[in-house]
mmCIF file of the N, C-alpha and C atoms, coordinates in Angstrom:
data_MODEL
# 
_entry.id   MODEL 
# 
loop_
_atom_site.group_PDB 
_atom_site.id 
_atom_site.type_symbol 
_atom_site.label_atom_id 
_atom_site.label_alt_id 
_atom_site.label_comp_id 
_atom_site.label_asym_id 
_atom_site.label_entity_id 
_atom_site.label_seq_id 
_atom_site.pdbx_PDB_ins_code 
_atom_site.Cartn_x 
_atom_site.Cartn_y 
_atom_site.Cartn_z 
_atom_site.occupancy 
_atom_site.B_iso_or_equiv 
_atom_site.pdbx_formal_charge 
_atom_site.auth_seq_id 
_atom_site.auth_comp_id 
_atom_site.auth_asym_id 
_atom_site.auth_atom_id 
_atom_site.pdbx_PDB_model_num 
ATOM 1   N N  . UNK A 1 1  ? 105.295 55.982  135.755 1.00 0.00 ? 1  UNK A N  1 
ATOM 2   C CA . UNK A 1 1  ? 104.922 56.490  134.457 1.00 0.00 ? 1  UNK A CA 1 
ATOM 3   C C  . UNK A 1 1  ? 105.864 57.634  134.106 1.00 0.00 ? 1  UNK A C  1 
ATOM 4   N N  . UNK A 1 2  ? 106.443 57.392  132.858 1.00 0.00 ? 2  UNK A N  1 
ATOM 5   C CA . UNK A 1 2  ? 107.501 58.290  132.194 1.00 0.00 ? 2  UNK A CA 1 
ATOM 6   C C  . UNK A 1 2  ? 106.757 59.438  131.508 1.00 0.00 ? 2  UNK A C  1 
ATOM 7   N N  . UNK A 1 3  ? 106.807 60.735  131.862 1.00 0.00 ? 3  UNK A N  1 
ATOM 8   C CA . UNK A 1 3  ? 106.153 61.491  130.758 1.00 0.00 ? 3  UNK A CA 1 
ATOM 9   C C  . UNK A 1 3  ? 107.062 62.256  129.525 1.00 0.00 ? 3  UNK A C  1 
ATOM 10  N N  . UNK A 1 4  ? 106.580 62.432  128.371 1.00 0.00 ? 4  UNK A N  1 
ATOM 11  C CA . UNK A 1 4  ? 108.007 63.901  127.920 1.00 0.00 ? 4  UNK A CA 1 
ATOM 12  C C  . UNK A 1 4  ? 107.552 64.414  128.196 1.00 0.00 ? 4  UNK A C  1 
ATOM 13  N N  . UNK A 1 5  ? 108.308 65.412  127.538 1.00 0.00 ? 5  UNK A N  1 
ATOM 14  C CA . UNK A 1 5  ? 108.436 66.716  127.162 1.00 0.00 ? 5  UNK A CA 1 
ATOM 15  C C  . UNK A 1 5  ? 107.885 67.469  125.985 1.00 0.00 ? 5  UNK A C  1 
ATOM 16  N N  . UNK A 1 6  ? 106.748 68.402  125.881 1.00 0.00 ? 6  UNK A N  1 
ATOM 17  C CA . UNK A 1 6  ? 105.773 68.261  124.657 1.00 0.00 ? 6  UNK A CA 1 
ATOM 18  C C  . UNK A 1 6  ? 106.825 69.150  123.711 1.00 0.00 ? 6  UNK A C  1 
ATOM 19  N N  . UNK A 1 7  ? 106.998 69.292  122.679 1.00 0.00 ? 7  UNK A N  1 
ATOM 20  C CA . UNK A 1 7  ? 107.988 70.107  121.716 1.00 0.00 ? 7  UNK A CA 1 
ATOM 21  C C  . UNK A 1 7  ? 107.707 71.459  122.064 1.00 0.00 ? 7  UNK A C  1 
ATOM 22  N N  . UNK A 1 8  ? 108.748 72.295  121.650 1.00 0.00 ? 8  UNK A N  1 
ATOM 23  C CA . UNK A 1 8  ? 108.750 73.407  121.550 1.00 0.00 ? 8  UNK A CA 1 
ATOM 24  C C  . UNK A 1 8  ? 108.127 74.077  120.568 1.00 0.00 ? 8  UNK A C  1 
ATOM 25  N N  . UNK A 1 9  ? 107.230 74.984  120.380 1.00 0.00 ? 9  UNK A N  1 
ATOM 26  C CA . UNK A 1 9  ? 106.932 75.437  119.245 1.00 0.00 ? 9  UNK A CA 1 
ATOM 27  C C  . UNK A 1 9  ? 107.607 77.072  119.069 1.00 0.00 ? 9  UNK A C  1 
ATOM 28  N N  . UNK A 1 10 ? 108.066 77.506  118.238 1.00 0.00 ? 10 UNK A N  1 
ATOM 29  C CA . UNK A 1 10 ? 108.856 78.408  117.896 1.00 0.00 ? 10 UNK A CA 1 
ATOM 30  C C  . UNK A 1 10 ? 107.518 79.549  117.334 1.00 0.00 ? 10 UNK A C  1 
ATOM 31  N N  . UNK A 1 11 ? 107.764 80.878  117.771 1.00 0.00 ? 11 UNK A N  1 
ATOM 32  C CA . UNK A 1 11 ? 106.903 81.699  116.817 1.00 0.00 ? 11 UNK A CA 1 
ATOM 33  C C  . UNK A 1 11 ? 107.432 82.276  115.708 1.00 0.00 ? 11 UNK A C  1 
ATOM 34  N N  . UNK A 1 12 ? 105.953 82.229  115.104 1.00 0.00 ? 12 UNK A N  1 
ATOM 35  C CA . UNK A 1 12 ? 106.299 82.731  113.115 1.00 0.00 ? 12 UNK A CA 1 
ATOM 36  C C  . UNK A 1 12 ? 107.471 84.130  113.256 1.00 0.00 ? 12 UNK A C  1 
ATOM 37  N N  . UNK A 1 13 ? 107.577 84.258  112.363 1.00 0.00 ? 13 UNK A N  1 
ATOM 38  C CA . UNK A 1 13 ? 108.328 85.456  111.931 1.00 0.00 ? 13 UNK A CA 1 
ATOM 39  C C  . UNK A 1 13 ? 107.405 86.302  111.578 1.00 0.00 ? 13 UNK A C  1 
ATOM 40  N N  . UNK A 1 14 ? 107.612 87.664  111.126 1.00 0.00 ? 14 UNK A N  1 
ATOM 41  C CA . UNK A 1 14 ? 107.247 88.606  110.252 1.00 0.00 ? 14 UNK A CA 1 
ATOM 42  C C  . UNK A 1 14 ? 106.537 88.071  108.842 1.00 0.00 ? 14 UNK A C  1 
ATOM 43  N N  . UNK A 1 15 ? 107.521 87.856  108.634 1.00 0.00 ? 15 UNK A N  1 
ATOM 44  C CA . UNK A 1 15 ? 106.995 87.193  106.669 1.00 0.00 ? 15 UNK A CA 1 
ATOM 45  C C  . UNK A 1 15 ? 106.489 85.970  107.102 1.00 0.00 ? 15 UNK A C  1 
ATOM 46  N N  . UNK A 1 16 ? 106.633 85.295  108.113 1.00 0.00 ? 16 UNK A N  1 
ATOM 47  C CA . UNK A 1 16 ? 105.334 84.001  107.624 1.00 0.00 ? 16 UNK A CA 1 
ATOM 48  C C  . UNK A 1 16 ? 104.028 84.095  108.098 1.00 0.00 ? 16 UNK A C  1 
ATOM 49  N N  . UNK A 1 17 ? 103.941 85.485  109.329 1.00 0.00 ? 17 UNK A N  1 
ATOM 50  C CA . UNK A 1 17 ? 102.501 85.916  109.191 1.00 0.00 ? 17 UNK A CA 1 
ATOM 51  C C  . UNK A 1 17 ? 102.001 86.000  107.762 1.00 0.00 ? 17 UNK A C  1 
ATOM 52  N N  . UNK A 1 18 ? 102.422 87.292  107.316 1.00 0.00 ? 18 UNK A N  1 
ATOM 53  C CA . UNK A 1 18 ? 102.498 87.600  106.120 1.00 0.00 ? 18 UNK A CA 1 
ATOM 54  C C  . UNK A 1 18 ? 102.492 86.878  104.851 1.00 0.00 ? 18 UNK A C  1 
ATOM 55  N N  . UNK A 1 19 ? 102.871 85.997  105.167 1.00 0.00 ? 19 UNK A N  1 
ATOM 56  C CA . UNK A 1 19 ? 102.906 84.682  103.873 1.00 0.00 ? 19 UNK A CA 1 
ATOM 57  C C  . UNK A 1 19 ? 101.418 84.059  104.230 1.00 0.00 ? 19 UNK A C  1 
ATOM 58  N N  . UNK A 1 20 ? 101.348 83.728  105.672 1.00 0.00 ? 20 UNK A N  1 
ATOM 59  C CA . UNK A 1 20 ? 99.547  82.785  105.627 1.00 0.00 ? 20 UNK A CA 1 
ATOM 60  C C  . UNK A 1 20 ? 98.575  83.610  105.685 1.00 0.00 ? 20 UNK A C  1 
ATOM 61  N N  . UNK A 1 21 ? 98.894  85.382  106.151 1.00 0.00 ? 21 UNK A N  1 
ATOM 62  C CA . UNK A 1 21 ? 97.490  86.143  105.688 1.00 0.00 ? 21 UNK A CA 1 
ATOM 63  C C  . UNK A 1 21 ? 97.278  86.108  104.450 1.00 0.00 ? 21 UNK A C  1 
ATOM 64  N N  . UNK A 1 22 ? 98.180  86.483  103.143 1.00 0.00 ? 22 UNK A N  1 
ATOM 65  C CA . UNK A 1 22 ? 98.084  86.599  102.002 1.00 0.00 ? 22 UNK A CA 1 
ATOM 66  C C  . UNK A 1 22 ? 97.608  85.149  101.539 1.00 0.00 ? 22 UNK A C  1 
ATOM 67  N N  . UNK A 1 23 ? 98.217  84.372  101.387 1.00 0.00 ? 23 UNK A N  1 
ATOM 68  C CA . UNK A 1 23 ? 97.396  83.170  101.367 1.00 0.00 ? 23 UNK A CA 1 
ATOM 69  C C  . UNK A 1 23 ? 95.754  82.429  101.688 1.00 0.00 ? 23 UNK A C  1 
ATOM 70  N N  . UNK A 1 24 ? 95.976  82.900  102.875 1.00 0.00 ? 24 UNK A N  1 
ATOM 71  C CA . UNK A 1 24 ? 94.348  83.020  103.614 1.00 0.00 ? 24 UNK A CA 1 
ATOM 72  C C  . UNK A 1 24 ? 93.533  83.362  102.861 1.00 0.00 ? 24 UNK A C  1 
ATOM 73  N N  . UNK A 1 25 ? 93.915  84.746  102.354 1.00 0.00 ? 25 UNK A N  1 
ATOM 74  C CA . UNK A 1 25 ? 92.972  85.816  101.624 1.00 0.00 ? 25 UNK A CA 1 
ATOM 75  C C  . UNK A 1 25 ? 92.974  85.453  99.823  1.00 0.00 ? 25 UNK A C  1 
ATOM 76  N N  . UNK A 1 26 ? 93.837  84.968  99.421  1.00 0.00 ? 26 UNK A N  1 
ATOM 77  C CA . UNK A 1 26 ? 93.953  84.734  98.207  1.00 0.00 ? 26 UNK A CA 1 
ATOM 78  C C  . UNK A 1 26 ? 92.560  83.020  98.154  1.00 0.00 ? 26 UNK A C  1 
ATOM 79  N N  . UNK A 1 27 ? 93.026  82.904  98.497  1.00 0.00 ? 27 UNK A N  1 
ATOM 80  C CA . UNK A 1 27 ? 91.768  81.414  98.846  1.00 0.00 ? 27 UNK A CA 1 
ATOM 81  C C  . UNK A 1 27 ? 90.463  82.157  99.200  1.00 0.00 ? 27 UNK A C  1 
ATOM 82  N N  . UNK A 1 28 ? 90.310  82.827  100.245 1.00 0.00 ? 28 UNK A N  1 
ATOM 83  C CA . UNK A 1 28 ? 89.711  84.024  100.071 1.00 0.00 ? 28 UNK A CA 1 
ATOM 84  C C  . UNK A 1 28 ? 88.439  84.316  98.874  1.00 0.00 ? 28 UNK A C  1 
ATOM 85  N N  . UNK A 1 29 ? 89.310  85.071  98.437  1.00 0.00 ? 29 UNK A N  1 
ATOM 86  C CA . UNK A 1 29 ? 88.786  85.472  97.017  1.00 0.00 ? 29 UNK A CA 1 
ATOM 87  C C  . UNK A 1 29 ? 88.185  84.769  95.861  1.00 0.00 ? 29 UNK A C  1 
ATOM 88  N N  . UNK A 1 30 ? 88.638  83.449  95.992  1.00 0.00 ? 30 UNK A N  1 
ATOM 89  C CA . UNK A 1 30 ? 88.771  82.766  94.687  1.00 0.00 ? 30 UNK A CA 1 
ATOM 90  C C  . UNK A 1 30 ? 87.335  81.698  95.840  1.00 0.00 ? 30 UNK A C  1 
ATOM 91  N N  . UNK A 1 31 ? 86.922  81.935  96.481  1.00 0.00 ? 31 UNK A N  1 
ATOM 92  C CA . UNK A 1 31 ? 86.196  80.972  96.828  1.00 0.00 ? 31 UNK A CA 1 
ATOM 93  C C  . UNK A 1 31 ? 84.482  81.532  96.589  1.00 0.00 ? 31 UNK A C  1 
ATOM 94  N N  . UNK A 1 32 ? 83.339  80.411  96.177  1.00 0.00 ? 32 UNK A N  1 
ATOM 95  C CA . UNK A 1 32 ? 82.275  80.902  95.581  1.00 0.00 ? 32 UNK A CA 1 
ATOM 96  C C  . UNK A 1 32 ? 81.357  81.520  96.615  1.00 0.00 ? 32 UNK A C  1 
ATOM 97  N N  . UNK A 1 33 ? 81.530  81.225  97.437  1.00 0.00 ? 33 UNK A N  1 
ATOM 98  C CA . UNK A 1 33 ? 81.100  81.671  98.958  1.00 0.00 ? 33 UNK A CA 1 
ATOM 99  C C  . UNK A 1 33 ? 80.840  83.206  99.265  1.00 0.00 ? 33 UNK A C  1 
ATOM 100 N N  . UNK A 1 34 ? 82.604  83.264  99.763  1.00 0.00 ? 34 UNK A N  1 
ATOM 101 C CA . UNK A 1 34 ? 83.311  83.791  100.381 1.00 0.00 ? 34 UNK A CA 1 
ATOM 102 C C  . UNK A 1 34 ? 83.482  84.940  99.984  1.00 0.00 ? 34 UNK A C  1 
ATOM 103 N N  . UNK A 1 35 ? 84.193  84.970  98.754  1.00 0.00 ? 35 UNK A N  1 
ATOM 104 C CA . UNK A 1 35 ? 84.571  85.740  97.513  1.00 0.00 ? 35 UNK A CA 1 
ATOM 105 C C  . UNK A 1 35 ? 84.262  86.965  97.188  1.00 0.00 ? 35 UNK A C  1 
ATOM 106 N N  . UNK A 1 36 ? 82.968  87.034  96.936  1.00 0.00 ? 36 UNK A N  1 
ATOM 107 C CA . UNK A 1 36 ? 81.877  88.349  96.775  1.00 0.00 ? 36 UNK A CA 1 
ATOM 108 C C  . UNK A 1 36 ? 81.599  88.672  98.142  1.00 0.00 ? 36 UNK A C  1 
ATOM 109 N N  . UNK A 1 37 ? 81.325  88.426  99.484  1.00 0.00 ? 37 UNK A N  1 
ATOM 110 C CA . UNK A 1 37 ? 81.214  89.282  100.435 1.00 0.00 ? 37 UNK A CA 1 
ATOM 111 C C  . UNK A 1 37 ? 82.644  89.980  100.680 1.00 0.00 ? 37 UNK A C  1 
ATOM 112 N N  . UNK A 1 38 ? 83.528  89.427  100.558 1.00 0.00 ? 38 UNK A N  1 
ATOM 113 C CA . UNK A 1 38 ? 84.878  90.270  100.936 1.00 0.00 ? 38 UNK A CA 1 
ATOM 114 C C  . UNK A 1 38 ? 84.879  91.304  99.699  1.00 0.00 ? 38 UNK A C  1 
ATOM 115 N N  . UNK A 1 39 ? 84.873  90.860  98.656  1.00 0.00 ? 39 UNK A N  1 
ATOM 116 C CA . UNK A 1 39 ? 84.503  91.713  97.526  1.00 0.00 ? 39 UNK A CA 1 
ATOM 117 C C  . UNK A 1 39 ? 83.768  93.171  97.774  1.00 0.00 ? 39 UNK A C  1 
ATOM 118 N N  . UNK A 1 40 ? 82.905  93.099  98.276  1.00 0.00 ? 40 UNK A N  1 
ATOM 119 C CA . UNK A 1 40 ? 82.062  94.006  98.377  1.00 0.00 ? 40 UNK A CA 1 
ATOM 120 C C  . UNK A 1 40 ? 82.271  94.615  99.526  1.00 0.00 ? 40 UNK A C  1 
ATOM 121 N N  . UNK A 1 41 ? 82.872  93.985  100.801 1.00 0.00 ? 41 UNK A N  1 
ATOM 122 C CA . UNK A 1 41 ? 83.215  94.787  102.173 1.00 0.00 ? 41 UNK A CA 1 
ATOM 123 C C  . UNK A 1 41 ? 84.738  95.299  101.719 1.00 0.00 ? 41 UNK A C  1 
ATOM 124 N N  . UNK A 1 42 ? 85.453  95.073  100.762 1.00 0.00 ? 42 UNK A N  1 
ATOM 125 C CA . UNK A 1 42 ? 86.783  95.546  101.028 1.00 0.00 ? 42 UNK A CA 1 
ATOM 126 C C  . UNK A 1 42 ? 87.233  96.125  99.919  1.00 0.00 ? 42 UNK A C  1 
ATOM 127 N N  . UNK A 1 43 ? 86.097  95.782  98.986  1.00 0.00 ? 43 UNK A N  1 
ATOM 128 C CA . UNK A 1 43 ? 86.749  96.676  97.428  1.00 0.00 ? 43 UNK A CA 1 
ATOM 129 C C  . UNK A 1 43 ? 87.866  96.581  96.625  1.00 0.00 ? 43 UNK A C  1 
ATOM 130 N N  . UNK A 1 44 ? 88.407  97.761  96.525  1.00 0.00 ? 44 UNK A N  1 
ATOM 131 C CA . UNK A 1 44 ? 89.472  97.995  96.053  1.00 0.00 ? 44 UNK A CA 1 
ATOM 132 C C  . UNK A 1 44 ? 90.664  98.489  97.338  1.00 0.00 ? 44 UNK A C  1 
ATOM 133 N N  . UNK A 1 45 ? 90.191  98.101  98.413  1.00 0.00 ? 45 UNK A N  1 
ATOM 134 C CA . UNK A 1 45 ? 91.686  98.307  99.337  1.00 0.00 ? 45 UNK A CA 1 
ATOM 135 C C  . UNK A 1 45 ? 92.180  97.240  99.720  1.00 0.00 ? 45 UNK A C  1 
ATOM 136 N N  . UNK A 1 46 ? 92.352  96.212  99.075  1.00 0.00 ? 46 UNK A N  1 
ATOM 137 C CA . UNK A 1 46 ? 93.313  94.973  99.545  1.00 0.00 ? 46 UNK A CA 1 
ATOM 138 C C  . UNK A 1 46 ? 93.999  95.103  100.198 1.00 0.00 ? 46 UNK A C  1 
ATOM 139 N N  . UNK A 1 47 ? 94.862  96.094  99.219  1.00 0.00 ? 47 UNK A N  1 
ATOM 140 C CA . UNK A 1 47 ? 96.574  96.342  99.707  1.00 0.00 ? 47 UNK A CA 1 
ATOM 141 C C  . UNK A 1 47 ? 96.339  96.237  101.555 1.00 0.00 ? 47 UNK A C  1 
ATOM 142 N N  . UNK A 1 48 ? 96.097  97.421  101.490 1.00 0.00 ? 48 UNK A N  1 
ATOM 143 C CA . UNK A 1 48 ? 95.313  98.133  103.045 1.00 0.00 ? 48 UNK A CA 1 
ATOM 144 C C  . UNK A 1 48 ? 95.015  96.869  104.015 1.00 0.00 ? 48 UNK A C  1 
ATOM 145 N N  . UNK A 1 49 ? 93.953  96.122  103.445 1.00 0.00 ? 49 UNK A N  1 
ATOM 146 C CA . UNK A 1 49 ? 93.542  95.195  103.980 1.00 0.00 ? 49 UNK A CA 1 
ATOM 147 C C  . UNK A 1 49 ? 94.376  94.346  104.944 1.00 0.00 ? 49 UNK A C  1 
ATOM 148 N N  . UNK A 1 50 ? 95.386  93.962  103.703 1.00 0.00 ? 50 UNK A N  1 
ATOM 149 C CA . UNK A 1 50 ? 96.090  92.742  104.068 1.00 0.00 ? 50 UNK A CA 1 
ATOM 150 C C  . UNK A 1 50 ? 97.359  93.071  104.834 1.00 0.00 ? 50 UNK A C  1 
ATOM 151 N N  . UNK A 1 51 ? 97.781  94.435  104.896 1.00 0.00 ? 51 UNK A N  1 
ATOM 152 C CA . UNK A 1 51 ? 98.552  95.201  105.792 1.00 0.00 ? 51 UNK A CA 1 
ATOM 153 C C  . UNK A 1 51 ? 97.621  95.169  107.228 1.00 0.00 ? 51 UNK A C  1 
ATOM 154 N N  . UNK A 1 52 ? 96.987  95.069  107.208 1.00 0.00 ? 52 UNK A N  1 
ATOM 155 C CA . UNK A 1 52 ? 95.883  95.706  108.526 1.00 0.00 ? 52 UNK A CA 1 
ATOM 156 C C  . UNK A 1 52 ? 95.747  94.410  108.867 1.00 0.00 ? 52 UNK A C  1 
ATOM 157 N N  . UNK A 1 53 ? 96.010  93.176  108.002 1.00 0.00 ? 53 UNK A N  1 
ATOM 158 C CA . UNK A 1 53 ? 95.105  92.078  108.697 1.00 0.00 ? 53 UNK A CA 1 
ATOM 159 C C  . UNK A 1 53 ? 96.890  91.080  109.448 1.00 0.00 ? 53 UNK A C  1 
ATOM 160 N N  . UNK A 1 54 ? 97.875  91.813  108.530 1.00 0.00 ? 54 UNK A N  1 
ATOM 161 C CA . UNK A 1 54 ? 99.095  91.182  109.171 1.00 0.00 ? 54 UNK A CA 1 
ATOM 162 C C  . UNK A 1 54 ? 99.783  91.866  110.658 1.00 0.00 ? 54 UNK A C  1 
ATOM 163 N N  . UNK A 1 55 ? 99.295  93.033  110.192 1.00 0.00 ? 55 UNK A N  1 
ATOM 164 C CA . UNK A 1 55 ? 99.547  93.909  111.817 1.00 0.00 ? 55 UNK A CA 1 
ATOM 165 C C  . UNK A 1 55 ? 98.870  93.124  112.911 1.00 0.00 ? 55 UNK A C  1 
ATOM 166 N N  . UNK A 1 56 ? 97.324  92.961  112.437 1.00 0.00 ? 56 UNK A N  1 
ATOM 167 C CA . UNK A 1 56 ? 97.079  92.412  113.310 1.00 0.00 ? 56 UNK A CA 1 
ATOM 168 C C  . UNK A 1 56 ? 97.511  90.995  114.072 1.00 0.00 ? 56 UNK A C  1 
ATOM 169 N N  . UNK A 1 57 ? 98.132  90.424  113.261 1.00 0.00 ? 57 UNK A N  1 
ATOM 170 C CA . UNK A 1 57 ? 98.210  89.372  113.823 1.00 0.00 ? 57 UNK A CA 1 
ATOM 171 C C  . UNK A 1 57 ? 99.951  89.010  114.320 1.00 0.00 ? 57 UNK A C  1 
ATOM 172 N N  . UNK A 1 58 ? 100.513 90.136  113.743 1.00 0.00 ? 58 UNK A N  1 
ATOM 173 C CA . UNK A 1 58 ? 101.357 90.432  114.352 1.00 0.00 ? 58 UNK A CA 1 
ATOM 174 C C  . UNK A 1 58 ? 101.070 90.941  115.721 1.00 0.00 ? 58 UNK A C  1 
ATOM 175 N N  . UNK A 1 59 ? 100.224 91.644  116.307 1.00 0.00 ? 59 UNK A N  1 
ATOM 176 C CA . UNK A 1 59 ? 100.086 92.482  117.600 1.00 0.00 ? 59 UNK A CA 1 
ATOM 177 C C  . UNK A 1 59 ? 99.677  90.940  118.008 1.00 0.00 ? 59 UNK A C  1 
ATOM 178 N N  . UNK A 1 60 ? 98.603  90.047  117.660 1.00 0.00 ? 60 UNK A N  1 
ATOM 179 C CA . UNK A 1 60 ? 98.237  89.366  118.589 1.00 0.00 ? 60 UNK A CA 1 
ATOM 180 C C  . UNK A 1 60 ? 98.880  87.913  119.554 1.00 0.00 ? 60 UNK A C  1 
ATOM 181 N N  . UNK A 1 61 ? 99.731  87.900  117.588 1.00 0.00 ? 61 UNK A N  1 
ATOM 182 C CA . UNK A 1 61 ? 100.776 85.922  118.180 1.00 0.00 ? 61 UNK A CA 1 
ATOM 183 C C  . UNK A 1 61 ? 102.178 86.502  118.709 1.00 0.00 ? 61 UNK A C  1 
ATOM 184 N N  . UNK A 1 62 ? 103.002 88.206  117.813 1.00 0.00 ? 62 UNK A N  1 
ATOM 185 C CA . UNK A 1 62 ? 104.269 88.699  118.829 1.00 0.00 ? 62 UNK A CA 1 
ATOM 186 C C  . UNK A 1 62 ? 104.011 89.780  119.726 1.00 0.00 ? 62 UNK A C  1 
ATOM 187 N N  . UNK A 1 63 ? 102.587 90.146  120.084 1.00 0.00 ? 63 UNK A N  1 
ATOM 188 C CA . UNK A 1 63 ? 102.692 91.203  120.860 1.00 0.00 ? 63 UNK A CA 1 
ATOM 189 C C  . UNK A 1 63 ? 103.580 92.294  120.441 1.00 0.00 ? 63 UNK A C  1 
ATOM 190 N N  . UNK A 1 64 ? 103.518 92.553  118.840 1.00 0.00 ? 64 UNK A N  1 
ATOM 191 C CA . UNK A 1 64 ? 104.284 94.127  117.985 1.00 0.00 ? 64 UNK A CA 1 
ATOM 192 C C  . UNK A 1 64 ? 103.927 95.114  118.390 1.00 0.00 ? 64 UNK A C  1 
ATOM 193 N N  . UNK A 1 65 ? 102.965 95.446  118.416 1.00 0.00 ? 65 UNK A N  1 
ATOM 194 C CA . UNK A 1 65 ? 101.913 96.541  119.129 1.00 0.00 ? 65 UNK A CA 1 
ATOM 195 C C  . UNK A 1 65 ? 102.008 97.319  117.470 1.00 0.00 ? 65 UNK A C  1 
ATOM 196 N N  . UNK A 1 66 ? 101.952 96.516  116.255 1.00 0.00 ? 66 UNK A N  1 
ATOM 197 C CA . UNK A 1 66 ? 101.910 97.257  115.341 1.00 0.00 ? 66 UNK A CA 1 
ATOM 198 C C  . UNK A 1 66 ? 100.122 97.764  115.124 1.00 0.00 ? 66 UNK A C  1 
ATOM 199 N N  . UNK A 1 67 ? 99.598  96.868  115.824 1.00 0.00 ? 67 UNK A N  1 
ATOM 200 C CA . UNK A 1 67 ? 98.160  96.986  115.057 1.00 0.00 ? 67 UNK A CA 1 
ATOM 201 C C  . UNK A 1 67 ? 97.146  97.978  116.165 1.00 0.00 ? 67 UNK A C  1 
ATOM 202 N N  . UNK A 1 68 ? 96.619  98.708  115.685 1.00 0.00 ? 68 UNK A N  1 
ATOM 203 C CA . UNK A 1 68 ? 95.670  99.550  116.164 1.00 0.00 ? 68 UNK A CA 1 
ATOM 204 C C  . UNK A 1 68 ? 93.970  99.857  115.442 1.00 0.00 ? 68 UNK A C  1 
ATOM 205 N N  . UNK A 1 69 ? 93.316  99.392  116.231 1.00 0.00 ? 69 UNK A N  1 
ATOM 206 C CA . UNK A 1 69 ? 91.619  99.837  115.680 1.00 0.00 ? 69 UNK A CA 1 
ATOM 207 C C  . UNK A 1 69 ? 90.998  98.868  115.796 1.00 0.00 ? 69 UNK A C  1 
ATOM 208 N N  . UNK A 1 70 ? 90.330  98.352  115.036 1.00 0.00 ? 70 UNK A N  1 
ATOM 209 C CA . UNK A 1 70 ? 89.193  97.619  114.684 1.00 0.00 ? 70 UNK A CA 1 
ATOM 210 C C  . UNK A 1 70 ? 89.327  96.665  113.807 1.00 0.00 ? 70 UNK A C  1 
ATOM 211 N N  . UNK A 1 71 ? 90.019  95.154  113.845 1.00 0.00 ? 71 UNK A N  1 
ATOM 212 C CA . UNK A 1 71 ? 90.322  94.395  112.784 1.00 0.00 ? 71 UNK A CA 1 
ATOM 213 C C  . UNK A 1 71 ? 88.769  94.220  111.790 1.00 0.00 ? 71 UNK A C  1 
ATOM 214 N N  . UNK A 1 72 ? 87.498  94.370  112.135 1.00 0.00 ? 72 UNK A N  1 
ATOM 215 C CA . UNK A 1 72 ? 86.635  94.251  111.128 1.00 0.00 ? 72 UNK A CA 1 
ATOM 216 C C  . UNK A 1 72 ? 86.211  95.858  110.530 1.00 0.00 ? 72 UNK A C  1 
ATOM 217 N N  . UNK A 1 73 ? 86.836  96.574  110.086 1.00 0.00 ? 73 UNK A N  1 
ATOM 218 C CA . UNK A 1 73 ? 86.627  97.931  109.395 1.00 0.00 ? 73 UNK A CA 1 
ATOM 219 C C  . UNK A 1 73 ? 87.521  97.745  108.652 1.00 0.00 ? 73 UNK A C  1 
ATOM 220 N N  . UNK A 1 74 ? 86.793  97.632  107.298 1.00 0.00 ? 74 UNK A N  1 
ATOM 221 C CA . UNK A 1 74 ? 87.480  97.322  106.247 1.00 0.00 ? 74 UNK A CA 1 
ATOM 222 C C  . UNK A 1 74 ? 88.187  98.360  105.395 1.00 0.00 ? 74 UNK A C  1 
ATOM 223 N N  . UNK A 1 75 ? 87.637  99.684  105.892 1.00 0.00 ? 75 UNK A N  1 
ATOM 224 C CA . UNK A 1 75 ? 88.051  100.981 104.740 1.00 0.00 ? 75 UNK A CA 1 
ATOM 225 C C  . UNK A 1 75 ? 88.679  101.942 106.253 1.00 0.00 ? 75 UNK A C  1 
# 
């Protein structure tokens, strides 16, 4: 029995974290669900948010060590 070789998978970059948090979150918002609880846990700090939510996931898939705290504290 011949096996392969499973592909390589390459990690995201910077901006394509950044491209599928913002995305994530934009769907997010617009969903009837969803929408109003983020609404109401995150307000008016998006910006913040979505900085905090790309750090994080920068620290977690490149090991950046950009992210520090509590990914669910929204303010």
């Amino acid at each position: 029995m011949q096996y392969s070789t499973p592909p390589t998978l390459g990690l995201p970059s910077e901006e394509q974290i950044k491209e599928l948090v913002d995305s994530f979150y934009s769907r997010v918002r617009q969903d009837e669900l969803l929408g109003p609880v983020f609404a109401r846990a995150i307000g008016d700090h998006w910006a913040e948010h979505l900085t905090k939510m790309s750090d994080f996931w920068s620290t977690v898939v490149l090991a950046s060590r950009r992210y520090k705290g509590n990914p669910c504290r929204c303010t």
